[in-house]
PDB file as gemmi writes it, atoms N, CA and C in Angstrom:
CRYST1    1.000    1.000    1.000  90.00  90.00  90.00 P 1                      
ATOM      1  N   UNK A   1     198.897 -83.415 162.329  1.00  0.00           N  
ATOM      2  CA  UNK A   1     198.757 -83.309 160.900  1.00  0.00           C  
ATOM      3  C   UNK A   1     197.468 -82.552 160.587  1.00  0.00           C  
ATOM      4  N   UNK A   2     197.541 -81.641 159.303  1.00  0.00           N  
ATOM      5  CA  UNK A   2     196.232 -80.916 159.221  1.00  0.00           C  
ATOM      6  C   UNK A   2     196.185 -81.572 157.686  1.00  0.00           C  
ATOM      7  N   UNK A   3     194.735 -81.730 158.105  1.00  0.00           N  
ATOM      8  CA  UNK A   3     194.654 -82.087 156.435  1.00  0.00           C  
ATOM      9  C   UNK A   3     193.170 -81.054 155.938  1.00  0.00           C  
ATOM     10  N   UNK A   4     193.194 -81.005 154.896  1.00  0.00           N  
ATOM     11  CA  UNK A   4     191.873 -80.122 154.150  1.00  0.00           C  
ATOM     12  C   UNK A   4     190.947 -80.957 153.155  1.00  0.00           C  
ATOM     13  N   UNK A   5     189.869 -81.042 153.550  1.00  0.00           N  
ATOM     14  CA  UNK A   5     188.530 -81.685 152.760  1.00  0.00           C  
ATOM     15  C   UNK A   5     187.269 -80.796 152.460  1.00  0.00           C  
ATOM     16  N   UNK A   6     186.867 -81.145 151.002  1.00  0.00           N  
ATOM     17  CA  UNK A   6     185.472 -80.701 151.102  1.00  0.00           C  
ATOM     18  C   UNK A   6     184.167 -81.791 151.919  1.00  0.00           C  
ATOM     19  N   UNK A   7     183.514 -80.403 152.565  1.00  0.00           N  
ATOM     20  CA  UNK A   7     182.903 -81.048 153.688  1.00  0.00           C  
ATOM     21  C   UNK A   7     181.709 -82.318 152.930  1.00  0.00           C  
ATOM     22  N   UNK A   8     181.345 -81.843 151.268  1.00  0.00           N  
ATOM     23  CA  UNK A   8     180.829 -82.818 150.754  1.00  0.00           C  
ATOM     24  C   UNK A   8     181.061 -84.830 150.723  1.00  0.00           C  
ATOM     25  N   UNK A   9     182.465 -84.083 150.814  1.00  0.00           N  
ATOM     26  CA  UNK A   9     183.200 -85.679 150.498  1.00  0.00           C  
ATOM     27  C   UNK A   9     182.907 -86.229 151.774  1.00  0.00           C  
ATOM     28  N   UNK A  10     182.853 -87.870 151.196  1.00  0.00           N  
ATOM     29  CA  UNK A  10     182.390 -88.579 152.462  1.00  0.00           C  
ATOM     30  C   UNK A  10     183.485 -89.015 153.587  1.00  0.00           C  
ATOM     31  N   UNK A  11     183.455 -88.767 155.130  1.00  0.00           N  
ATOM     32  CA  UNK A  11     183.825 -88.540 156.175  1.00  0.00           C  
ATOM     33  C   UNK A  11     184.441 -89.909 156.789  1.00  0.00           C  
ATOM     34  N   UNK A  12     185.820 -89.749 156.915  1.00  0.00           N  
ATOM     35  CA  UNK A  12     186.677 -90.611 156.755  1.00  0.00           C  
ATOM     36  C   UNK A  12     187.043 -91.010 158.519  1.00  0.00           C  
ATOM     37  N   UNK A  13     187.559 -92.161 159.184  1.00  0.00           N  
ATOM     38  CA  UNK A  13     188.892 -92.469 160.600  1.00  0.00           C  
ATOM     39  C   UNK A  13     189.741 -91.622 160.250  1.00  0.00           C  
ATOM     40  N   UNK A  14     190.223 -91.338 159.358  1.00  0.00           N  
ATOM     41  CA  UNK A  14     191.428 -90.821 159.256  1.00  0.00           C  
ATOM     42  C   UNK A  14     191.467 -89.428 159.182  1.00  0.00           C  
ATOM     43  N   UNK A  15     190.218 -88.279 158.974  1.00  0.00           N  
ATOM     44  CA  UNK A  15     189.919 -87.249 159.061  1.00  0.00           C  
ATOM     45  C   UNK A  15     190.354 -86.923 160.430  1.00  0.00           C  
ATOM     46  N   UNK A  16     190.561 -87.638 161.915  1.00  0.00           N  
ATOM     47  CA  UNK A  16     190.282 -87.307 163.029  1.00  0.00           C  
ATOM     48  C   UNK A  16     189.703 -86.169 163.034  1.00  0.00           C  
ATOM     49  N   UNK A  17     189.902 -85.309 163.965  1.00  0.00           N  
ATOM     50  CA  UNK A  17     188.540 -84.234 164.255  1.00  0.00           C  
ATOM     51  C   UNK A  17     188.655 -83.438 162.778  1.00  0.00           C  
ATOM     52  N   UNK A  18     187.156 -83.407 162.837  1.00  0.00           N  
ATOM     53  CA  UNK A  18     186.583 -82.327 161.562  1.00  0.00           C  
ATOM     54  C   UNK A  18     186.663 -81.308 161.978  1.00  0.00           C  
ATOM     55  N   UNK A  19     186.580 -80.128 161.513  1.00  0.00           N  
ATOM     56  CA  UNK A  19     186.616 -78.505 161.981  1.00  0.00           C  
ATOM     57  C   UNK A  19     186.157 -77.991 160.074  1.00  0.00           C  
ATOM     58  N   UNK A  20     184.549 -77.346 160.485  1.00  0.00           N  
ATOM     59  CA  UNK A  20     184.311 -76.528 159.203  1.00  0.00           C  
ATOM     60  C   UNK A  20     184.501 -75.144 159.862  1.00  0.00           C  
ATOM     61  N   UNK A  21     184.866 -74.277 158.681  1.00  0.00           N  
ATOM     62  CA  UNK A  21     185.622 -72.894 158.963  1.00  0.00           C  
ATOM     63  C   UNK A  21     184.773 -71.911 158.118  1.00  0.00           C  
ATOM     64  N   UNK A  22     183.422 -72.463 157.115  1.00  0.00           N  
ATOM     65  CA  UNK A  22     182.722 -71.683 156.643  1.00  0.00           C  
ATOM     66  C   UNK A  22     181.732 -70.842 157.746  1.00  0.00           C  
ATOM     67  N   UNK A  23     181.214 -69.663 157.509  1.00  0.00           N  
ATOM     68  CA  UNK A  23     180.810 -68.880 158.295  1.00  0.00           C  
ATOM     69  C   UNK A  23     179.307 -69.134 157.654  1.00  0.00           C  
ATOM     70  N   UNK A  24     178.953 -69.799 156.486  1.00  0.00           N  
ATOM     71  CA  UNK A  24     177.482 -70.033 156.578  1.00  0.00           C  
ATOM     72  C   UNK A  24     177.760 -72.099 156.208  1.00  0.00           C  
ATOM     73  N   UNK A  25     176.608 -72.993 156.737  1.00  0.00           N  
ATOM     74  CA  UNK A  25     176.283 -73.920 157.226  1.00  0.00           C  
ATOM     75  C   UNK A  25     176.119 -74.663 155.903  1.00  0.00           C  
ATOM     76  N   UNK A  26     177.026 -75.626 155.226  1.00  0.00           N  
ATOM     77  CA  UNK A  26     177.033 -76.033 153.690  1.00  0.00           C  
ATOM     78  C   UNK A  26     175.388 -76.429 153.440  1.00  0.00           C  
ATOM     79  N   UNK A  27     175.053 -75.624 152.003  1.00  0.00           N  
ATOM     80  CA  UNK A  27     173.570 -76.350 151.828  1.00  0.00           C  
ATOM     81  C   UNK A  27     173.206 -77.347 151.405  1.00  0.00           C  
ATOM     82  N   UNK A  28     171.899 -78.190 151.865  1.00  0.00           N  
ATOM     83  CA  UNK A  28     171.639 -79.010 151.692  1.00  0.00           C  
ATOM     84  C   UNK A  28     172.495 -80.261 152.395  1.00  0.00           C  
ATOM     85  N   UNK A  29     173.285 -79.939 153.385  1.00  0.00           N  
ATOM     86  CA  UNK A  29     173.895 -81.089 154.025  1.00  0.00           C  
ATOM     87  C   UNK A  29     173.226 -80.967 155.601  1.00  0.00           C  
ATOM     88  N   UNK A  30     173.204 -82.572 155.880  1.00  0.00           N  
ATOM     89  CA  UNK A  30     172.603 -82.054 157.567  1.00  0.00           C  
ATOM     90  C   UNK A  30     173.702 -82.376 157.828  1.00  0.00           C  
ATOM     91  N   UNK A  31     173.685 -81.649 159.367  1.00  0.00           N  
ATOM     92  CA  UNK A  31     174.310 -82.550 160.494  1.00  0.00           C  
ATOM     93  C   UNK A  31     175.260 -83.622 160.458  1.00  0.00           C  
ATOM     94  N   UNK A  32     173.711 -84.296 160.396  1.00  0.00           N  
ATOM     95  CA  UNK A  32     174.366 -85.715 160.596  1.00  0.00           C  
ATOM     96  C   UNK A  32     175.146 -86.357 159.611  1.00  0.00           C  
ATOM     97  N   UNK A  33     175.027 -85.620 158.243  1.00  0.00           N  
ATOM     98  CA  UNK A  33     175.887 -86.732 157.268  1.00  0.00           C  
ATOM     99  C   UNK A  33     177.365 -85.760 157.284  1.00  0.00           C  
ATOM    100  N   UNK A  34     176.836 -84.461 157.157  1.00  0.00           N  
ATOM    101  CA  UNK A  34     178.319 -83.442 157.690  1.00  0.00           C  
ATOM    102  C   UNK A  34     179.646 -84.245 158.830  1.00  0.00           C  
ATOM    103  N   UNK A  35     179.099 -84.628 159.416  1.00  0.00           N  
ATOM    104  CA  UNK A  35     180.133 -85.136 160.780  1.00  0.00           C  
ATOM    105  C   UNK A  35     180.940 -84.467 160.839  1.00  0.00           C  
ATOM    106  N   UNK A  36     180.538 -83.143 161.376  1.00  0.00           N  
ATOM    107  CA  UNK A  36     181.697 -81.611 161.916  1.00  0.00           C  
ATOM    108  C   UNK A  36     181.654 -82.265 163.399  1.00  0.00           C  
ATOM    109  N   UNK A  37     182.749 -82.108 163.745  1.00  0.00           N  
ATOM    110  CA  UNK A  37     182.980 -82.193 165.234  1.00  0.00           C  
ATOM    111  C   UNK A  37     183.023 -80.601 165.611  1.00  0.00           C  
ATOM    112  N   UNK A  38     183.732 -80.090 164.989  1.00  0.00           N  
ATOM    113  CA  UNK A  38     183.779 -78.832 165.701  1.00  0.00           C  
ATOM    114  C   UNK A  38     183.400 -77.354 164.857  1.00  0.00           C  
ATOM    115  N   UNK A  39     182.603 -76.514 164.678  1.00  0.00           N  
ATOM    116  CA  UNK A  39     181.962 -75.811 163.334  1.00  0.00           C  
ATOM    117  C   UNK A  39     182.600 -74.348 164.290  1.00  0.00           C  
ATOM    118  N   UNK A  40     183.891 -73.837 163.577  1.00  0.00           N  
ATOM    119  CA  UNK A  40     184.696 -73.030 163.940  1.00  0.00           C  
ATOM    120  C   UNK A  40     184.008 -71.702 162.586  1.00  0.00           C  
ATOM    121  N   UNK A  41     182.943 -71.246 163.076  1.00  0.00           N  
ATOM    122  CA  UNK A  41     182.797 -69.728 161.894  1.00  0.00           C  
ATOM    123  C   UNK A  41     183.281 -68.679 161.993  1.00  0.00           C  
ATOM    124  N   UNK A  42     184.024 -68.800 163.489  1.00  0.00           N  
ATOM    125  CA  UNK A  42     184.764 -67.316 163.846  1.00  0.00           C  
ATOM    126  C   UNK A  42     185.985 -67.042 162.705  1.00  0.00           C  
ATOM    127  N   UNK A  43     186.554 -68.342 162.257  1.00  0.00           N  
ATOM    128  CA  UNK A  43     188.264 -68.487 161.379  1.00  0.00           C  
ATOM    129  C   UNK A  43     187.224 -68.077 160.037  1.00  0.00           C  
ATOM    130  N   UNK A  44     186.298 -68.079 159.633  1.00  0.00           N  
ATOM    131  CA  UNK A  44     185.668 -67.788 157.737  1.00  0.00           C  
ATOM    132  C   UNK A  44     185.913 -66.141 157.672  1.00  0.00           C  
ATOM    133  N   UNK A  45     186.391 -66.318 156.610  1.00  0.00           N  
ATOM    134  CA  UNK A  45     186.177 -64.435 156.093  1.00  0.00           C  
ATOM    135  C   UNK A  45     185.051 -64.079 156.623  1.00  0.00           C  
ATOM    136  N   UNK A  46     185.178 -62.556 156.517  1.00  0.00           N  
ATOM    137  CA  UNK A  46     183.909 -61.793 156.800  1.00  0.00           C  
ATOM    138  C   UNK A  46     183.370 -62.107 155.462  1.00  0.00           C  
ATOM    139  N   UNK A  47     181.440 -61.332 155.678  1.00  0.00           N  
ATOM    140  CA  UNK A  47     180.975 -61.760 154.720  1.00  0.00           C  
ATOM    141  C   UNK A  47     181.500 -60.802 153.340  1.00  0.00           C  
ATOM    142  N   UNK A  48     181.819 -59.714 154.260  1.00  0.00           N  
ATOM    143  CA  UNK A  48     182.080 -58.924 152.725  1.00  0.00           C  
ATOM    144  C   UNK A  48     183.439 -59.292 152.122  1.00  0.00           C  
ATOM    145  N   UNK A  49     183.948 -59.932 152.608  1.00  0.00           N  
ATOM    146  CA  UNK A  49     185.354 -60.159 152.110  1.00  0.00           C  
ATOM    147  C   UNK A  49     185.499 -61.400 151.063  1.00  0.00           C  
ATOM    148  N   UNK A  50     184.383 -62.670 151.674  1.00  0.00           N  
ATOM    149  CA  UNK A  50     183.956 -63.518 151.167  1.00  0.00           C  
ATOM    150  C   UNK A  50     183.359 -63.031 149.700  1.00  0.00           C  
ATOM    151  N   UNK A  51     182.589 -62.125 149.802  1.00  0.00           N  
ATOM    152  CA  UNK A  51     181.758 -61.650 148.448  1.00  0.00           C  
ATOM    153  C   UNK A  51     182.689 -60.858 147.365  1.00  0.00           C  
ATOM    154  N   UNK A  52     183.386 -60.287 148.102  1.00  0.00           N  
ATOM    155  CA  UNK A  52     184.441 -59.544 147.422  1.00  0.00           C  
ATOM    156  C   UNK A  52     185.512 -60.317 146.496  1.00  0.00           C  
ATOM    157  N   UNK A  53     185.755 -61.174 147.306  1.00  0.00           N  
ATOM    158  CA  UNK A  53     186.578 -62.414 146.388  1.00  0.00           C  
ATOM    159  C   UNK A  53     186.263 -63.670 145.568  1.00  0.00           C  
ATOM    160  N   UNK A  54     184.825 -63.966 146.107  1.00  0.00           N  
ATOM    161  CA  UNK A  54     184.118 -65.115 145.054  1.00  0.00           C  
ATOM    162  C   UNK A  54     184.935 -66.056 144.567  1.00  0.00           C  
ATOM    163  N   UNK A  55     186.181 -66.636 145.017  1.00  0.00           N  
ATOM    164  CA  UNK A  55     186.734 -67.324 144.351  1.00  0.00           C  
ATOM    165  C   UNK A  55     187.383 -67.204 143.069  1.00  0.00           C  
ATOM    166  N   UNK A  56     188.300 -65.570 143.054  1.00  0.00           N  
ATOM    167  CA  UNK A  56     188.507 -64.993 141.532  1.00  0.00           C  
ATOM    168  C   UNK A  56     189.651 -64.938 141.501  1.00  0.00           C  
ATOM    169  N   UNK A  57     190.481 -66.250 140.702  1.00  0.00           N  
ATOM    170  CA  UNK A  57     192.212 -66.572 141.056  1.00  0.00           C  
ATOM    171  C   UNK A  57     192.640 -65.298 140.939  1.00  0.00           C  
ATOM    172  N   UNK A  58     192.315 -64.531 140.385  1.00  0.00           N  
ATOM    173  CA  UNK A  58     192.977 -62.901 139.944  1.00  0.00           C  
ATOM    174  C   UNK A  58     192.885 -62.163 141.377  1.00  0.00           C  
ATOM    175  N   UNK A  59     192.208 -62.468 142.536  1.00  0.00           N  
ATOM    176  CA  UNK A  59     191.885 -62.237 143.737  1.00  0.00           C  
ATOM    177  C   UNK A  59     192.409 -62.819 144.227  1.00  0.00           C  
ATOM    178  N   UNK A  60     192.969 -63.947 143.926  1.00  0.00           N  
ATOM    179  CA  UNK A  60     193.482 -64.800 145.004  1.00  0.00           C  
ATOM    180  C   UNK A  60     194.716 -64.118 146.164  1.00  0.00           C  
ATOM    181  N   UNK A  61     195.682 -63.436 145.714  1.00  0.00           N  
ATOM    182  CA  UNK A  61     197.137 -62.964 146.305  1.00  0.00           C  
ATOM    183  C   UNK A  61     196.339 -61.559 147.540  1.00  0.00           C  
ATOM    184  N   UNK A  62     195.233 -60.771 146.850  1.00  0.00           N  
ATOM    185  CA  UNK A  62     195.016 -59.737 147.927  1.00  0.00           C  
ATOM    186  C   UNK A  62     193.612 -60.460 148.565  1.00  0.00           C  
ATOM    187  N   UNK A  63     192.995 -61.318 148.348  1.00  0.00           N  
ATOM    188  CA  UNK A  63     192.442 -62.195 149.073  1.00  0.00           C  
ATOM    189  C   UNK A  63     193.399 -62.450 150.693  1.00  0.00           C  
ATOM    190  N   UNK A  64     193.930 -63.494 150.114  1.00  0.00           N  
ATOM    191  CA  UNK A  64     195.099 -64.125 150.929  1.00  0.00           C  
ATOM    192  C   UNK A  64     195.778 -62.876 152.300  1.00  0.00           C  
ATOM    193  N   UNK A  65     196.126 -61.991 151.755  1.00  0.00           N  
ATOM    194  CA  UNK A  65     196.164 -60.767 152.490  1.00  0.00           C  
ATOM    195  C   UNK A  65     195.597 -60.075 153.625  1.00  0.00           C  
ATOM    196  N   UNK A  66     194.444 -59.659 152.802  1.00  0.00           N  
ATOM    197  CA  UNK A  66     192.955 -59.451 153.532  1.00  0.00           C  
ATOM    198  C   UNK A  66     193.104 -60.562 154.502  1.00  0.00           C  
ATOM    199  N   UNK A  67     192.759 -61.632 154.116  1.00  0.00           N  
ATOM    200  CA  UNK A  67     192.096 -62.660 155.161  1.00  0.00           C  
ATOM    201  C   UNK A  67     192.624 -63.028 156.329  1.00  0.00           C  
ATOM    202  N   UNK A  68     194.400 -62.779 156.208  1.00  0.00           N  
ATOM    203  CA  UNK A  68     195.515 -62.560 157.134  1.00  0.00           C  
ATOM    204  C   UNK A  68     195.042 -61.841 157.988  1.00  0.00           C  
ATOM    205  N   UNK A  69     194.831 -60.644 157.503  1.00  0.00           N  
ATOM    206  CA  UNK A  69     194.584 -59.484 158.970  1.00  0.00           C  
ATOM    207  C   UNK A  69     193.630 -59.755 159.567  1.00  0.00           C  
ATOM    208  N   UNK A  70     192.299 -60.654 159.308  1.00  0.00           N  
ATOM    209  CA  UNK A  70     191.188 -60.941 159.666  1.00  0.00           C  
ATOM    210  C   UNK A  70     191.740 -61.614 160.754  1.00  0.00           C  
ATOM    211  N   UNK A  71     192.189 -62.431 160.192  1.00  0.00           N  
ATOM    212  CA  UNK A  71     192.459 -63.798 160.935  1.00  0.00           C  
ATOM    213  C   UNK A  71     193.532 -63.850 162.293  1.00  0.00           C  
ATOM    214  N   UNK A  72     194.146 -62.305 162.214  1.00  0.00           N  
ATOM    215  CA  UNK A  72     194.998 -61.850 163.426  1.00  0.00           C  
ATOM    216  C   UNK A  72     194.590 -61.606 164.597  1.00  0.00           C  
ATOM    217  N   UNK A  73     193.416 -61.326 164.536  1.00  0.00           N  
ATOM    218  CA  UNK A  73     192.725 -60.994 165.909  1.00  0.00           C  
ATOM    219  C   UNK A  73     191.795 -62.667 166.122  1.00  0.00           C  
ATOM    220  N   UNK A  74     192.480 -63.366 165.741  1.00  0.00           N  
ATOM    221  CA  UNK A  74     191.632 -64.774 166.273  1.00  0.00           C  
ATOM    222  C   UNK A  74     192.375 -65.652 166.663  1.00  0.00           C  
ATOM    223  N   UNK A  75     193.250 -65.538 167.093  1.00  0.00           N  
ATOM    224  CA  UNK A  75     194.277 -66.352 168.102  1.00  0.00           C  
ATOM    225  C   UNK A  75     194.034 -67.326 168.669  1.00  0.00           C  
ATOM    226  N   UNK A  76     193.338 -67.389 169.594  1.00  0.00           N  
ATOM    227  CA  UNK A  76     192.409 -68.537 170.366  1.00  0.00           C  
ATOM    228  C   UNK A  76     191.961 -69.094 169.740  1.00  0.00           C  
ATOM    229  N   UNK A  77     191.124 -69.032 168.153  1.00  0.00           N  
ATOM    230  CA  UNK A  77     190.997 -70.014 167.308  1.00  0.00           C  
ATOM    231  C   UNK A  77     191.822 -71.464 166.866  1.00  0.00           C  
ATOM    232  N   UNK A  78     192.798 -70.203 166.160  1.00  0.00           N  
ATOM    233  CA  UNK A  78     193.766 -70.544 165.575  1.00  0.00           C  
ATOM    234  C   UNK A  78     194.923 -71.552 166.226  1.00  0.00           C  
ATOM    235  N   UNK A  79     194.751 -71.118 167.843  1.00  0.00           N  
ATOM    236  CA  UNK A  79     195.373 -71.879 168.575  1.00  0.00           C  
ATOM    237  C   UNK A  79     195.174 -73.528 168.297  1.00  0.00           C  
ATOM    238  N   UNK A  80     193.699 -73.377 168.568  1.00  0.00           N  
ATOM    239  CA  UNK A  80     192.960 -74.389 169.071  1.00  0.00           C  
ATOM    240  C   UNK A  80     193.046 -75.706 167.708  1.00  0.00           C  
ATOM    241  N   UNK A  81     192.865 -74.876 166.508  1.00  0.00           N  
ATOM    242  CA  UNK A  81     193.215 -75.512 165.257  1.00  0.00           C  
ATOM    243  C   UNK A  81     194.701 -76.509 165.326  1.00  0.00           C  
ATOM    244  N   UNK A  82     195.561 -75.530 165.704  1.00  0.00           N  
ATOM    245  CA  UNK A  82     196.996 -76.375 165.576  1.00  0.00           C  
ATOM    246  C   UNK A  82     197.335 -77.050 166.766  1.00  0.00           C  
ATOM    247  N   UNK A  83     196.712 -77.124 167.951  1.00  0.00           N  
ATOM    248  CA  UNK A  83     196.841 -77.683 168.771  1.00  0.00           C  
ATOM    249  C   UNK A  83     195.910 -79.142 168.372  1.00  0.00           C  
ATOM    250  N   UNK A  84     195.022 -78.781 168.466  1.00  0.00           N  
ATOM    251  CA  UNK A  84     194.104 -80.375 167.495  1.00  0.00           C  
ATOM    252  C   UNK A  84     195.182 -80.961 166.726  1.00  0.00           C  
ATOM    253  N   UNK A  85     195.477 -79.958 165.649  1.00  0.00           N  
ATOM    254  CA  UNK A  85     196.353 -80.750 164.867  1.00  0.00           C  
ATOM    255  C   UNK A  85     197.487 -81.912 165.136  1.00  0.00           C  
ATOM    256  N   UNK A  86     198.942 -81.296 165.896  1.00  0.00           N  
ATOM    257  CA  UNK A  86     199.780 -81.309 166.952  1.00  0.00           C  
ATOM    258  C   UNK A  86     199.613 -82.646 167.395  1.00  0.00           C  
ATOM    259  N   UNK A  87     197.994 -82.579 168.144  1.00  0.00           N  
ATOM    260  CA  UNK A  87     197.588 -83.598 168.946  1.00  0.00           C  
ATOM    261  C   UNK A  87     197.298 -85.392 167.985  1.00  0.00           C  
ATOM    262  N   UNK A  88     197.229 -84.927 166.641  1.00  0.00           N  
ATOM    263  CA  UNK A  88     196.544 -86.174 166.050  1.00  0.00           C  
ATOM    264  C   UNK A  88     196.018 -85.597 164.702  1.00  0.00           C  
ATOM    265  N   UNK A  89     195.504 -85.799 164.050  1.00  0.00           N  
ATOM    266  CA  UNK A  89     194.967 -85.526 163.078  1.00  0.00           C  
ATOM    267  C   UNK A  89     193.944 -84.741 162.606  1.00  0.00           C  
ATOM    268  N   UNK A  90     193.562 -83.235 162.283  1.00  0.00           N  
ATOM    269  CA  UNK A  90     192.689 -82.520 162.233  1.00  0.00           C  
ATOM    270  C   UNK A  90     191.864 -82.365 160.324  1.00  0.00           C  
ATOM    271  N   UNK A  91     191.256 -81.975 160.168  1.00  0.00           N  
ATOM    272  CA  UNK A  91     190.749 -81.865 158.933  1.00  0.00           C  
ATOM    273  C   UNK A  91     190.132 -80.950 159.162  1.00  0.00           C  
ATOM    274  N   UNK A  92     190.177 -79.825 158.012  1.00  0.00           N  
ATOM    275  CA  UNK A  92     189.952 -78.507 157.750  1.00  0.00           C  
ATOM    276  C   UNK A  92     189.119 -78.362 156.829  1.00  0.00           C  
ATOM    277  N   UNK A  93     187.656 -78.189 157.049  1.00  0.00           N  
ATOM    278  CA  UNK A  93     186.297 -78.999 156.359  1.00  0.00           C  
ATOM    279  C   UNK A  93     185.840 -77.170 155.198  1.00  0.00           C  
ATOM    280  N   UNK A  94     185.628 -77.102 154.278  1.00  0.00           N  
ATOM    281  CA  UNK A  94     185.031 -76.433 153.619  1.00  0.00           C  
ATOM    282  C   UNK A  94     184.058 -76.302 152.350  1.00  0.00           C  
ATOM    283  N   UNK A  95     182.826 -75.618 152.453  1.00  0.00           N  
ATOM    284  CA  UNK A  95     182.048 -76.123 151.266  1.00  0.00           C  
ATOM    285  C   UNK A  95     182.288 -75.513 149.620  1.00  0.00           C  
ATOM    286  N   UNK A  96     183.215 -74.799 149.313  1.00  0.00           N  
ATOM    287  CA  UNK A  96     183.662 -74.393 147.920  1.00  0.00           C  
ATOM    288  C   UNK A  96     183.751 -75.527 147.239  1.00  0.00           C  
ATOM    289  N   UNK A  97     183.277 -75.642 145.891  1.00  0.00           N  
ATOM    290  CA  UNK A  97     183.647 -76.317 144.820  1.00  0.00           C  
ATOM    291  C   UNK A  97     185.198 -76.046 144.396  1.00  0.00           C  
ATOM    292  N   UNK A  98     185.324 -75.156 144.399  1.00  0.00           N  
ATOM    293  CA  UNK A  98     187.064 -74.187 144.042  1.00  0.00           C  
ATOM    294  C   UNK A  98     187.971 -74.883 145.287  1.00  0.00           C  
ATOM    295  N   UNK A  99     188.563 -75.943 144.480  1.00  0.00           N  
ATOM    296  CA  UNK A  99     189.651 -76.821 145.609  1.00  0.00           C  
ATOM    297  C   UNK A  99     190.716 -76.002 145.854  1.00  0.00           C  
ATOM    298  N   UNK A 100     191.322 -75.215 144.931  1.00  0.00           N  
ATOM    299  CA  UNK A 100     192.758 -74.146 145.126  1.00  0.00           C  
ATOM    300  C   UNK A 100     192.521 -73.014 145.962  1.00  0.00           C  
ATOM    301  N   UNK A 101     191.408 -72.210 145.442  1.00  0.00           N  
ATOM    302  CA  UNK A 101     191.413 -70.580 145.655  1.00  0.00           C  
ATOM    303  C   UNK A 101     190.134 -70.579 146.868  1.00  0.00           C  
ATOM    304  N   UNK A 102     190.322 -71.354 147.817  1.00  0.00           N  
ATOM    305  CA  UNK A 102     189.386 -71.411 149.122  1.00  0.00           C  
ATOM    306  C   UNK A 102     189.880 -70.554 149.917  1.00  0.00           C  
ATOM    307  N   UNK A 103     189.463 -70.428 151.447  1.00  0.00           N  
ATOM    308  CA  UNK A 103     189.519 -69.829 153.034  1.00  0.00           C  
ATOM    309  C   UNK A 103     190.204 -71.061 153.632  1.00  0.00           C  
ATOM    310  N   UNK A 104     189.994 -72.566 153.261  1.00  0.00           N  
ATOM    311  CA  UNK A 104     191.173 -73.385 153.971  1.00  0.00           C  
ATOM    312  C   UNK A 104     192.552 -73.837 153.278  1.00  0.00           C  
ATOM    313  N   UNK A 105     192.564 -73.555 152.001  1.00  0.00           N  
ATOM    314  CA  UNK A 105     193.740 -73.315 151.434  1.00  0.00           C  
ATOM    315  C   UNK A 105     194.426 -71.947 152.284  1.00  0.00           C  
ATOM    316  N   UNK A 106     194.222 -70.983 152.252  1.00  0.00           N  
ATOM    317  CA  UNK A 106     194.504 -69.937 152.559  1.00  0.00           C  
ATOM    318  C   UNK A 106     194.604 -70.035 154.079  1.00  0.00           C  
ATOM    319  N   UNK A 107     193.848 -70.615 154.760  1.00  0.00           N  
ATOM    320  CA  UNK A 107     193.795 -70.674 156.220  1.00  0.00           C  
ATOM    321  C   UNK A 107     195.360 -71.889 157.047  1.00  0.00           C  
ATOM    322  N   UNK A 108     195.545 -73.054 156.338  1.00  0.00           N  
ATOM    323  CA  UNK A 108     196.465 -73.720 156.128  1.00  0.00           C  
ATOM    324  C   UNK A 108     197.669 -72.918 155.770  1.00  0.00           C  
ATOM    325  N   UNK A 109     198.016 -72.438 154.942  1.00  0.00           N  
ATOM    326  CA  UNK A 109     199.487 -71.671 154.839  1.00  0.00           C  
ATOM    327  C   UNK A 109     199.306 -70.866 155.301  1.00  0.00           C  
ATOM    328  N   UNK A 110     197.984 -69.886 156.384  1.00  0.00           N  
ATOM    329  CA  UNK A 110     198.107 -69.089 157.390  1.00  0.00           C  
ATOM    330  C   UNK A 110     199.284 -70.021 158.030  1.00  0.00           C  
ATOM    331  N   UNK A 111     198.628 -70.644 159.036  1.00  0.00           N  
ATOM    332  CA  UNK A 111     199.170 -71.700 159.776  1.00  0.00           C  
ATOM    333  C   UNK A 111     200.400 -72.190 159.600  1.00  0.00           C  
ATOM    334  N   UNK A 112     200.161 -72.440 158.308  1.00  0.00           N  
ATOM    335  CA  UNK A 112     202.066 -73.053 158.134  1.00  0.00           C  
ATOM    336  C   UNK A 112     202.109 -74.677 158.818  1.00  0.00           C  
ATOM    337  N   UNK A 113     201.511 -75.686 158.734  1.00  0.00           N  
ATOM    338  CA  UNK A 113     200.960 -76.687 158.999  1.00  0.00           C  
ATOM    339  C   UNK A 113     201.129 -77.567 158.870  1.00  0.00           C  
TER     340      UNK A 113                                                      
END                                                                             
């Protein structure tokens, strides 16, 4: 099962493994209250792609796109994501306020999950 959380929210048993997919380190959170098991930045947009889209629902569809082809040459990631999953319970950790128009919304119906 994959499930998707903001990495803010507090860190659940039932999350089984965490996996954050942002490519910069949520601010103002450490470590330790984060409880990432696994901090996957290779699966985050590039940065310019990230900047390019800002979270702009009007962006959202060639967002989604873009981030596809990114995300094609990361296989071994991606593997590793749905195999966690597969295995037990994964959670797909990200720091956006924007619950809809994220990189793990988008990364999840990559997946198909």
């Amino acid at each position: 099962m994959l499930k998707l959380k903001r990495v803010y929210e507090k860190a659940e048993k039932s999350d089984g493994k965490r996996i954050l997919i942002d490519g910069l380190w949520p601010r103002g959170l450490t470590k330790e209250k984060a409880k990432v098991d696994i901090w996957m930045k290779e699966v985050s947009p590039s940065a310019e792609l990230r900047r390019w889209f800002g979270h702009d629902p009007k962006k959202w569809t060639a967002f989604k796109k873009k981030y596809r082809e990114e995300l094609k040459s990361k296989k071994e990631f991606l593997n590793e994501i749905k195999s966690l999953a597969k295995k037990g319970t994964a959670t797909i950790l990200y720091g956006s306020k924007e619950e809809r128009f994220n990189n793990a919304n988008a990364l999840r119906e990559f997946l198909r999950l």
